[in-house]
N, C-alpha and C positions, 0 to 999 in steps of 0.2 A: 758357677765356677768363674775365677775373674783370675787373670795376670797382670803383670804390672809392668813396666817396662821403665828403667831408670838410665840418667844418662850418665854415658861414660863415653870419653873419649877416643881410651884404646881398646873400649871393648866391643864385639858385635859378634855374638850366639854366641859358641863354641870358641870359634879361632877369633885371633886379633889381629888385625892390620896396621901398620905403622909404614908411614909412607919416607920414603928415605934421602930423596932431595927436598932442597927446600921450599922449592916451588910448588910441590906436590902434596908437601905437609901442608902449608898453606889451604893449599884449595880441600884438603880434607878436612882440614878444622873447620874451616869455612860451612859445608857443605854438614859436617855432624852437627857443628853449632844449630844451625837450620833446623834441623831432623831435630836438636832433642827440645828444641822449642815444644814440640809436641809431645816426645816421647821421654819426659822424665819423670822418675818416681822414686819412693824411697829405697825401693828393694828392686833386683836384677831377676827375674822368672823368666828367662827368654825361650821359650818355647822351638825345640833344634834336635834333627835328628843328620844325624850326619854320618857315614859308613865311608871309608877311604877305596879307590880304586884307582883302574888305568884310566878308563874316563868317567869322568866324573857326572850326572845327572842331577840336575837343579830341581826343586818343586818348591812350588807356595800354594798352599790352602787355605782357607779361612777357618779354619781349627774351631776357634769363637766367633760366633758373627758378628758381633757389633762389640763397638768403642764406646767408653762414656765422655766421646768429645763433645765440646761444647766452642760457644764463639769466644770463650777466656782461653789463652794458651796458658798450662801450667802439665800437672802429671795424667798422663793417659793411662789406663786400664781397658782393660779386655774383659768381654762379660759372653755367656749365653755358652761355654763347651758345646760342640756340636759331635752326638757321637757318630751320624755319617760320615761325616769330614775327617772323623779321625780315621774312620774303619779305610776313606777312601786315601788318607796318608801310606794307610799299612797294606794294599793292595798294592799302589808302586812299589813298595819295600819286597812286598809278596812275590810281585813280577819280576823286579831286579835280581832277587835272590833265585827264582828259579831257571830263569836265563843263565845265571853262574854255574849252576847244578847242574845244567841239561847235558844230558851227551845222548849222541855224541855233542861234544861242542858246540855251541853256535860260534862263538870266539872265542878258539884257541887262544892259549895264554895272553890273553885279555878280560881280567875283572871290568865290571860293573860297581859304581859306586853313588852314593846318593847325596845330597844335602839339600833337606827337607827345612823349610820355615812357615811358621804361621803369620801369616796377614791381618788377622781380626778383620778381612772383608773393609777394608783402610789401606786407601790409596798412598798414605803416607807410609804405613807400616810398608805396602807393598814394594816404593820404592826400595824402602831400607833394605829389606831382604835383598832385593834383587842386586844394590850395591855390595855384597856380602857375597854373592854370589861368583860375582863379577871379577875376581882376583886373577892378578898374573901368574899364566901356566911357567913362565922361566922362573917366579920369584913369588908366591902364595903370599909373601908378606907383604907384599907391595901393591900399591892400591893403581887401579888400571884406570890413570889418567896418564895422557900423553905428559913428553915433557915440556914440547914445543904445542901453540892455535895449531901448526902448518904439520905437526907429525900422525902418524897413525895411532891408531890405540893399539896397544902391546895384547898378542891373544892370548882371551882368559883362561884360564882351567875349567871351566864347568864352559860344554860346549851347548848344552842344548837344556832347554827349561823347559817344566810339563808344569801349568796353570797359566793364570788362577781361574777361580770359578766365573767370577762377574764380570761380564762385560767393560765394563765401567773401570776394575783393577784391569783387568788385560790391557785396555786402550795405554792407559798409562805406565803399563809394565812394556809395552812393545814397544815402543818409541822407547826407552833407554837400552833395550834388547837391539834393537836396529839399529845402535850404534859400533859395536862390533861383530853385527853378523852373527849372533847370537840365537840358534832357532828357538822359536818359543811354540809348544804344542799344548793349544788348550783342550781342557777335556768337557768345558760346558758352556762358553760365552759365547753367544748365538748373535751376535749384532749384527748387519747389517757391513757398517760402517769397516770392521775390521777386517772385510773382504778389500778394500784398499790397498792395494800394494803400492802404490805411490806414498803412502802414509806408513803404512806397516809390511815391510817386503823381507821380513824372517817369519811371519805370523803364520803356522796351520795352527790344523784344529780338526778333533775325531767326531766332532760333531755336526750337526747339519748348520746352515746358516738360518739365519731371521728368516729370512727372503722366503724358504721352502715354508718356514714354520708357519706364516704368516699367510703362503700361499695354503698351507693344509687348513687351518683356520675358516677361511674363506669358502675352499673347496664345503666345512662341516655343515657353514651357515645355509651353503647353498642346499644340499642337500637336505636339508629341516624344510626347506622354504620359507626360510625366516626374511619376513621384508625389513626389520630394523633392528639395530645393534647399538649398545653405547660401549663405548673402550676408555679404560682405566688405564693411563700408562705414568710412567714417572721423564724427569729431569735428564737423567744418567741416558748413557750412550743405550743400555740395551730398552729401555721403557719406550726413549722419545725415537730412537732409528722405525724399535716395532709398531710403535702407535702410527709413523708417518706412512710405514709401509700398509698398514691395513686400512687407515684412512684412503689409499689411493687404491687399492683393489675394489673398495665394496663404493667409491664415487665411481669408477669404470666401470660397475659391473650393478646401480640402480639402487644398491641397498642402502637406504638409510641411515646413517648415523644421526641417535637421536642426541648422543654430547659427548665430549671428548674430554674428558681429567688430568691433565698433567701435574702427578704429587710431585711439590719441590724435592728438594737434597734434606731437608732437614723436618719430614716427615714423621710425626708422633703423636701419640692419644694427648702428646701437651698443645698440639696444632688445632684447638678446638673448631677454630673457623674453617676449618679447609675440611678437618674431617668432618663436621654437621652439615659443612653444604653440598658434600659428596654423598653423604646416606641421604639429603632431603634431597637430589639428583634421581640418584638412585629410586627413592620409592615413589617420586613422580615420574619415572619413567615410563615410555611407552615400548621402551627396549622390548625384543623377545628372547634378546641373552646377551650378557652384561659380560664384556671382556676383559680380564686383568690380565694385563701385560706389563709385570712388574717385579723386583726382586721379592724375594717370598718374605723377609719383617715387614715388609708394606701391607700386604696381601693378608699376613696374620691379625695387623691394628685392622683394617677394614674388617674382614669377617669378624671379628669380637664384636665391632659394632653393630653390625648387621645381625648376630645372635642375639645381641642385648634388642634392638629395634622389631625382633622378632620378623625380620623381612625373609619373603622367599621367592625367591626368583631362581632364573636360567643362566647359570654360569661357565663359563669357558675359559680353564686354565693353562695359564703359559707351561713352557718346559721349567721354568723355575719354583713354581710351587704346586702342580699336578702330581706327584707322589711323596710332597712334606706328609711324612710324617705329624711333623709339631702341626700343622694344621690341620688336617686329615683326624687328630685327638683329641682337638679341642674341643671344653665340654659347650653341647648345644649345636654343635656342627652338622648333626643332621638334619634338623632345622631349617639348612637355608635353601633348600631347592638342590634340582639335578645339576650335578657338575661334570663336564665332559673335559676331558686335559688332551695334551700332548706330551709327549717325551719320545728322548732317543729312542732305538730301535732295543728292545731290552734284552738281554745275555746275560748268562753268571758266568763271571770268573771262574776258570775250569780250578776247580783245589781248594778255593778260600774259605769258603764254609767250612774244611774240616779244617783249615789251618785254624778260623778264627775259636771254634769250638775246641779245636785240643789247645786254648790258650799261646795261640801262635808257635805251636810246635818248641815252645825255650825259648824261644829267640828274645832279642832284646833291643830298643833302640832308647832314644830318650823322649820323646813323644808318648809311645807305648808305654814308658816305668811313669809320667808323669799321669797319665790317665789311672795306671791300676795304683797310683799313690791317694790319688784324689778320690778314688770310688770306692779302693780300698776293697779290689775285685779278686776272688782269684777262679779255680779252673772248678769247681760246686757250682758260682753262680749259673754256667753255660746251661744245667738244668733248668731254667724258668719257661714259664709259657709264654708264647708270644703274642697273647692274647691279653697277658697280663703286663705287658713289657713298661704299660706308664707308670707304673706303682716301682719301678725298681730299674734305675741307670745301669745296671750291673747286668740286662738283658741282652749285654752286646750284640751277638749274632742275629738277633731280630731287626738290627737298624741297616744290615746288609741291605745294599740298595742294586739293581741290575742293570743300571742307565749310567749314570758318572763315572761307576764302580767299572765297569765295563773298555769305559772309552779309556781311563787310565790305561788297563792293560793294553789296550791298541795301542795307544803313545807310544810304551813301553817296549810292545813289537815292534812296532816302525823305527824307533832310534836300533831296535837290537839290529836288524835288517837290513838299515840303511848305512849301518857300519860292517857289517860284514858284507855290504857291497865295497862300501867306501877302500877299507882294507883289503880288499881281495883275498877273506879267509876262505877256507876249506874246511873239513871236520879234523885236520889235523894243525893248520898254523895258518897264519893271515901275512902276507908279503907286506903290506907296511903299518909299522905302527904309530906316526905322528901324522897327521892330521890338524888342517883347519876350522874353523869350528861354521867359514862359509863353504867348505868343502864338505862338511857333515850336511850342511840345510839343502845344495841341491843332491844330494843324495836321496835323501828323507823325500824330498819334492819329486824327484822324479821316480819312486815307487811305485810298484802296482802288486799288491799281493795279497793273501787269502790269510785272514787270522782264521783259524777252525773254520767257521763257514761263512766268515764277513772279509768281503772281497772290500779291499780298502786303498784308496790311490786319490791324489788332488789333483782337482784341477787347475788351471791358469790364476785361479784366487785364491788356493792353498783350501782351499773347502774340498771336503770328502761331499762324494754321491750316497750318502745313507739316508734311510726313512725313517719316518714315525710312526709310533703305536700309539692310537685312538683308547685313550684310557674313560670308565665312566666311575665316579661313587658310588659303588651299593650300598645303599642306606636302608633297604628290606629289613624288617622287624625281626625276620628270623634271623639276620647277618648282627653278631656281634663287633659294634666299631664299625668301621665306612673299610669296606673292600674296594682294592681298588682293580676292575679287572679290566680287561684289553679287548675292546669291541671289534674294531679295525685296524684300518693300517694305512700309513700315507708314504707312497714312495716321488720323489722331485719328478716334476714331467707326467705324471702318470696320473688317474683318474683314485680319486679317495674310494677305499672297499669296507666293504663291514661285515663279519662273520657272524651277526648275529639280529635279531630285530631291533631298531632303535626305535621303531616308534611307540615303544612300551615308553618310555622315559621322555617322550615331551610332557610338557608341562600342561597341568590343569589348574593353574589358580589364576588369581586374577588375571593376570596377562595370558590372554591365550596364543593358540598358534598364529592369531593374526592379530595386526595394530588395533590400537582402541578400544578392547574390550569384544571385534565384532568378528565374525567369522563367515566372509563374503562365499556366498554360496555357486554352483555352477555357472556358468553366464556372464559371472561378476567379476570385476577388476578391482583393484585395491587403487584410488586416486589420492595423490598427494594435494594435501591440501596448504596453502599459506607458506610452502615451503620447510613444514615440519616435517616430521616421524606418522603424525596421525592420519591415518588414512576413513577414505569413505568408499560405501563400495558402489561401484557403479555399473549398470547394465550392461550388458555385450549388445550390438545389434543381431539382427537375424541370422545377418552374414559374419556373423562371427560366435568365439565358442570359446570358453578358457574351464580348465580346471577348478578355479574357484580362490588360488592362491597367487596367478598370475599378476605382474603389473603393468599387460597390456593384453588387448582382446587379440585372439590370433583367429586369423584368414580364412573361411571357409573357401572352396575351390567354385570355381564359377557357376556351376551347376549344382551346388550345395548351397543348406540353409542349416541353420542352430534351430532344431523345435524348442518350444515352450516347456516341455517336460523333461529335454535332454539336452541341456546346454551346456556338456562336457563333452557334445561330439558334432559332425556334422551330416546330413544325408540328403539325398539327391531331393533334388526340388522335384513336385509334383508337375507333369506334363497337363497344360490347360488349352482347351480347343471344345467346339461345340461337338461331343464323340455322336456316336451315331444310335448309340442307347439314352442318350438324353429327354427326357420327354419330351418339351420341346421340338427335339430334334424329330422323334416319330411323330408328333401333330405336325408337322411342314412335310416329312417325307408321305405319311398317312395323303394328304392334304393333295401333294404333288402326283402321288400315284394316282389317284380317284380322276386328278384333273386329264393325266395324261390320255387313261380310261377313255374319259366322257369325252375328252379330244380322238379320240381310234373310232368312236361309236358315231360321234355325229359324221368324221370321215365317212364313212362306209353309208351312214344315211343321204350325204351329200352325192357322194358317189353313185347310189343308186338311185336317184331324181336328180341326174348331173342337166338333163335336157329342159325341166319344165322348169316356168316362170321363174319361179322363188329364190333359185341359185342363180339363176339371172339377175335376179334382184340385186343378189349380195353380192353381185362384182363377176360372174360366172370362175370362170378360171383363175380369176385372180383371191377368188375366196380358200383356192388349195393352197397356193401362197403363203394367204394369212393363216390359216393351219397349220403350214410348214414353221412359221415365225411365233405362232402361239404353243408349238411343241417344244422348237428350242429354248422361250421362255422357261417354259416347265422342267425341261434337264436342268438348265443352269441351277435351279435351286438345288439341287445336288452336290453344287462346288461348293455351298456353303459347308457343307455339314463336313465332318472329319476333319485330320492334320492337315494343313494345305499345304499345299502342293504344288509344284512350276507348274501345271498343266490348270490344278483346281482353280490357283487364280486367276483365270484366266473368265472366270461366269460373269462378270459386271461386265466387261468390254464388249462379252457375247453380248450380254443381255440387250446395252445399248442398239447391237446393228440388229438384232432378232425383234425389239419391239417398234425399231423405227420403220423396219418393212412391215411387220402389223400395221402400222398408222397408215403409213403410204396406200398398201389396200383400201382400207378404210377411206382415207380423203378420195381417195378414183371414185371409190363406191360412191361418195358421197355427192364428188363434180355428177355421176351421171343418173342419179338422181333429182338432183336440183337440174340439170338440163332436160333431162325426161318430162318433166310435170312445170315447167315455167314456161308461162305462156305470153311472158310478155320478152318482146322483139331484143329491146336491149340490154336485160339481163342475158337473153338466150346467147346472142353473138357474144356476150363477154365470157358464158361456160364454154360456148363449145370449144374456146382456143385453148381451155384447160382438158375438154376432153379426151386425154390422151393418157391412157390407163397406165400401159408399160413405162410411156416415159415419165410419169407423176411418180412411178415406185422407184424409180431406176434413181431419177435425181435424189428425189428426199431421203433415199436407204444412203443412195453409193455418199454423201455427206457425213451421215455419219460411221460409215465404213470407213473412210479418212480418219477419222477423229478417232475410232478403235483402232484402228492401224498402227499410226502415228502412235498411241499415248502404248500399243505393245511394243515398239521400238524404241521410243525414246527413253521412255521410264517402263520397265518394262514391270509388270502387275508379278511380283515377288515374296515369297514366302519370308517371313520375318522372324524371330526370338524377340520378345517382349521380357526382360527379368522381372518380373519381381518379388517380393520377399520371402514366399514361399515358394512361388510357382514360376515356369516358364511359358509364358504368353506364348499361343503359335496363332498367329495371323498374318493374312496378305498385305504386303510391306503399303501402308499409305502416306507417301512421302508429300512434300507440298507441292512440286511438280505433279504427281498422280491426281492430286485434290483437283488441281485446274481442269484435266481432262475430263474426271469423273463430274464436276459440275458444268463441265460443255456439255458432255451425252445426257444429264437430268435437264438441263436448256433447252438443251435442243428439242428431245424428244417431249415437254412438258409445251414449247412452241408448238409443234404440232399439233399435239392434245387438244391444246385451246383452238387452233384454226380449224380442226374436226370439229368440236364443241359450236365454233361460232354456224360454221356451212351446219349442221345438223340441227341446231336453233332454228335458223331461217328457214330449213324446206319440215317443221313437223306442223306444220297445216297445209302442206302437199297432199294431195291425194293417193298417198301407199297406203294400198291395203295391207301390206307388213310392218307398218311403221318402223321403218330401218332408222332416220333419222333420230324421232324419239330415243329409237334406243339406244342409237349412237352415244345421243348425246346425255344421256343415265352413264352410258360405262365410262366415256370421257369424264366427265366431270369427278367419278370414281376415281377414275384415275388421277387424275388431278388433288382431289383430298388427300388421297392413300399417300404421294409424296410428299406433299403441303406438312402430312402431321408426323410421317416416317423419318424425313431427315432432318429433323430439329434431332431428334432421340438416336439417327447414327452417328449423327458428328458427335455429341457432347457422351455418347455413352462407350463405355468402358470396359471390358471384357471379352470372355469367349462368348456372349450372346450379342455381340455385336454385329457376324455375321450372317445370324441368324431374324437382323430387321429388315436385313435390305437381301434376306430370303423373301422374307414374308409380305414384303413389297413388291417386289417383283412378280411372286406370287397371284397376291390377291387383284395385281394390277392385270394380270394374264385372264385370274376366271373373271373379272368385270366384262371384259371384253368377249372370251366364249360364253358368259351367261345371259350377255345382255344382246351382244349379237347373232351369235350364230346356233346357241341355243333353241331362242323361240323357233328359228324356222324351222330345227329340225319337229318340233313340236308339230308345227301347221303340217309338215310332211309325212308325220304319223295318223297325227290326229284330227287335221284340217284341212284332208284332201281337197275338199268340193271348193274351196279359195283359188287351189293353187293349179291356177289353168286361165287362158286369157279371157272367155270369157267376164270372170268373177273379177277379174281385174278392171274389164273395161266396165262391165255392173256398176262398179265401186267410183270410177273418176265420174260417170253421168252422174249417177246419182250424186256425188261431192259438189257437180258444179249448178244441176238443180238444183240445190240448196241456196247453191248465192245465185239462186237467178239467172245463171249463164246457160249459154246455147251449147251443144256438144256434137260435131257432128261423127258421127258412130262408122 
């Protein structure tokens, strides 16, 4: 279908305007001259529906959607009939007329009246309409321009206008709307921009803004766990405001944009370069769903190509082509991947289906007579399927739409309401009937009321609080044509809901649910690489754990780890300590018990031979001593084993004062032996000053009693957490102050060792017949190894058997000493009676010193 539009200078739709000073002729010729640069042709089709009332009500639709403009000015036509646009013409008609009919009243003796223009979606067309619109309420003939720069503009007759559809006409319709206070209430143009009251301050609108749409958008991606996006937006206010707004959601919020489209103004399949580097965009993308945010003939050239290119991907449609029809028909359209939209909150016009089905009940306008002249329709066609509806224009009632369709009657409510506020009617008369037409817009603005069950009022930016319905394509082989049905729902402020599973309809073809072709499994992160869209995927540590889709590892809690098998979750790290079912752990305690044993056994043998020679030998009294200090050896190795504990770490410090009184016996024993059996003068007088049992133990212990003292004060032997990656380390805190004490007490007591070791060298060709020395000096030197090779492997080694070397040290250092010392005698006291008595003693020195020769006297 195509109109034509010719120029005249006194004519414009229906009525003609002639301006009647001369000043104002002027500026209209001036001003038509302009316009018909564009809009001239050979023949007048002015596309006008116009009904007379008390007030009056404006509309421009885009009837045709496009112009056959070009960059030559000469005659303009109208091309593409849109039978939405019309149906949505004949809904305000629909809703005007039945406001008239209601009763009781809404407005007592006060008509409702219309004048309806087509735009062809042409900001130039738009303006014209709206000048047309814009006539003196004192003088309809008279074109409303002031007389005077310095005067007001005279107020128009039509008070309040409902459109246009496109952002892009509204922007340009509101600013000459804003010149006399004019309210303009659109019923589809979602921009951003025209939330501006500084710019547009008569502008509502029954639909939601960019801002929410664009927030719902965002909310869906989220939801998917889509890490990248490319968006396809255009030039005009409503493409480039939304593309700007979703550009800055998904940079604030990590997601990816892998490339951003902005089609010009003069976008077409003749644009070969823009559209072939937009499909080679397209099918090298790493997107996981490709966003058009664009008027819907943009959205139609793209998807043709995209059926021709046979591509299929993840799409996400705006409020302006998520329930086209014309694209939603296209042949091949199911072809191109899941489509998920947005759109108003959807409602049918209470009545309109049977009006439009009984052939608008009679009624007549001239929009209406020029449709059924051109389709050549009457009230038989209303039987068609609407399954069949592409095959036959004459389908009308199947092009009913429940979004646009809708929001008109809201308009339509709101002016009826905001005038029966304005008037102060009643259900029988309204106290005033002249009004301003800025006294109409804060009316309308300050509203708050219930259309049927849509609560509808604006805010401070003339935007309604309405939501959105989550639309998907069903393209199912049993589904005739692409269904388009309603998954969720997005209300402003509020968290996006879905009534149904979505994850039937993510995508499986090339692009999967994650960048690159890869699909990062438990544990893993999606890392951005070089700054692009492409991701790689990268490990979690222990201490951390992600779903698989995230793009950052999240936190295990201090005492948790991520295992290897479950790295979508976290759980407590394993407790590590040498436990006391260890094997190990029962060879040392096995080891410790037998020792403590064999330590009670020779007590009691000592005990009962406490008188004769032999335990005179071994230091008499001061041998229970060393028993006492070779016992407590033997407990401590008990502190190793288990959790430790404030008390457990407390065995090394013991250990230290418990083996340095062992030695201390040990050296007495050893002074009073070498002074026993040396027989020369000047060694003698140099032991006997050492002969002094008590004070040799008292000094060399109560030393290292200081040194244990001090190192449980200062730094006190402390239980510790060790983390690591699986497990929680428990051991006795070894700080580097603790290091210095613990290698004072291995010094010290390793000094001693050796000056035992040297005194027990020198007297083993003594004349003892229990060879104490010898054997001293076997368990010394044991002792001395056992350290020598034990604390290279404590210091450098690592774990819970770490406190089980300097068990086993201490240990093996205890039975060198009871096996070497105090051992044998119990042996001779069993088994070697007839020795251990002074005779056999004094036997033993004669005969030693016969041997060299020497005299003995007995």
């Amino acid at each position: 279908m195509r109109r034509v539009f010719q120029e005249k200078a006194h004519t414009a739709g229906v009525e003609s305007t002639t301006c009647t000073s001369d000043s104002t002729m002027f500026l209209l010729k001036l001003l038509v001259t302009f316009m018909s640069v564009f809009h001239s042709s050979a023949e007048n089709i002015d596309l006008h529906a116009y009904l007379h009332g008390d007030v009056i009500i404006g509309g421009i639709f885009p009837i045709h959607q496009q112009t056959n403009r070009t960059t030559d000015p000469g005659p303009l036509s109208c091309e593409m009939f849109d039978n939405q646009t019309f149906l949505r013409t004949q809904v305000m008609i629909y809703s005007i007329q039945e406001i008239n009919k209601r009763m009781p009243r809404l407005l007592p003796n006060l008509t409702l009246g219309y004048d309806i223009y087509d735009t062809c979606g042409d900001v130039g067309l738009a303006i014209r309409a709206t000048l047309q619109l814009l006539k003196s309420q004192s003088d309809p003939q008279r074109c409303l321009i002031p007389e005077s720069i310095n005067s007001s503009l005279p107020e128009p007759e039509t008070k309040v206008v409902i459109g246009e559809r496109s952002s892009e006409v509204s922007i340009a319709v509101a600013r000459v709307l804003a010149l006399p206070s004019v309210t303009q209430i659109s019923y589809a143009s979602t921009s951003e921009q025209l939330s501006l009251k500084y710019k547009f301050p008569t502008f509502l609108r029954t639909v939601s803004s960019d801002k929410h749409q664009t927030q719902a958008i965002y909310e869906l991606v989220k939801n998917f766990s889509w890490q990248t996006v490319a968006i396809v937006g255009s030039i005009d206010g409503y493409g480039k405001f939304g593309t700007d707004s979703l550009l800055q959601l998904f940079n604030d919020n990590n997601i990816c944009v892998d490339f951003v489209e902005i089609l010009p103004d003069a976008f077409d399949t003749k644009d070969f370069t823009t559209a072939s580097d937009l499909l080679k965009r397209i099918e090298n993308s790493t997107a996981e769903a490709i966003i058009i945010f664009t008027k819907e003939i943009n959205v139609r050239i793209i998807l043709e190509e995209v059926v021709k290119k046979k591509l299929s991907r993840t799409w996400i449609a705006s409020d302006t082509w998520s329930t086209s029809s014309t694209i939603s028909e296209m042949t091949g359209i199911k072809s191109i991947g899941p489509v998920f939209g947005f759109i108003y909150r959807q409602k049918e016009v209470p009545g309109f289906h049977d009006y439009v089905t009984s052939m608008f009940n009679g009624t007549s306008n001239n929009i209406l007579s020029y449709y059924q002249v051109v389709t050549n329709s009457s009230k038989d066609d209303m039987k068609c399927n609407c399954a069949d509806k592409t095959s036959s224009i004459n389908c009308l009632y199947c092009y009913i739409d429940h979004d646009e369709s809708y929001n008109i009657y809201l308009a339509v409510q709101v002016i009826a309401e905001g005038l029966r506020v304005l008037l102060k009617c009643n259900n029988q008369s309204c106290e005033r009937t002249k009004f301003t037409a800025i006294e109409l817009f804060h009316a309308i603005r300050n509203l708050n009321i219930t259309v049927n069950d849509t609560n509808i009022y604006f805010d401070e930016n003339g935007d309604p609080s309405l939501g959105y319905d989550i639309l998907f394509w069903n393209t199912s082989e049993s589904k005739e044509g692409v269904e388009k049905i309603k998954i969720g729902e997005y209300w402003p402020n509020k968290n996006i809901s879905f009534n149904t599973n979505v994850s039937q309809w993510r995508t499986t073809g090339n692009v999967s649910v994650f960048n690159c072709f890869k699909t990062c499994q438990p544990g893993q992160i999606m890392d951005l690489r070089q700054g692009k869209c492409c991701h790689r995927c990268v490990n979690c540590s222990l201490q951390e754990f992600s779903y698989g889709n995230d793009s950052t590892c999240r936190k295990c809690k201090e005492y948790e780890f991520s295992p290897e098998n479950r790295k979508y979750t976290c759980e407590n790290k394993t407790e590590e300590f040498l436990e006391w079912s260890d094997p190990f752990a029962i060879i040392l305690n096995m080891a410790s018990a037998i020792a403590i044993i064999a330590t009670a056994v020779i007590t009691i043998i000592i005990s009962l031979n406490c008188w004769t020679p032999i335990v005179k030998a071994i230091g008499g009294c001061l041998c229970y001593v060393e028993i006492a200090s070779l016992l407590l050896g033997f407990c401590t190795t008990f502190t190793f084993i288990g959790k430790p504990t404030k008390n457990s770490c407390l065995g090394i410090p013991l250990f230290g004062i418990s083996f340095s009184l062992c030695i201390s016996c040990i050296l007495a024993n050893l002074i009073q032996i070498l002074l026993g059996f040396s027989f020369d003068p000047r060694v003698g007088s140099k032991i006997k000053k050492l002969n002094h049992p008590v004070a040799v133990v008292v000094i060399v212990s109560s030393v290292q009693v200081g040194i244990s003292l001090a190192w449980l004060f200062v730094v006190p032997h402390l239980p510790s957490e060790q983390q690591k990656a699986t497990s929680i380390l428990y051991q006795c805190n070894m700080s580097e102050d603790s290091k210095k004490f613990f290698a004072a007490t291995i010094i010290y007591n390793s000094f001693w060792g050796l000056v035992c070791f040297i005194f027990a060298f020198k007297g083993r060709q003594l004349p003892d017949i229990y060879k104490n020395a010898s054997l001293i000096s076997v368990s010394m030197v044991l002792f001395l190894i056992i350290w020598i090779v034990f604390l290279p492997i404590y210091i450098t080694l690592e774990g819970k058997y770490k406190p089980a070397i300097i068990s086993a040290a201490i240990l093996i250092s205890c039975i060198s000493i009871l096996g070497c010392h105090l051992a044998p005698k119990c042996y001779i006291m069993l088994f070697r009676k007839e020795i251990n008595n002074q005779n056999a003693i004094s036997e033993y020195i004669r005969k030693h010193y016969e041997r060299k020769e020497m005299s003995v006297i007995s």
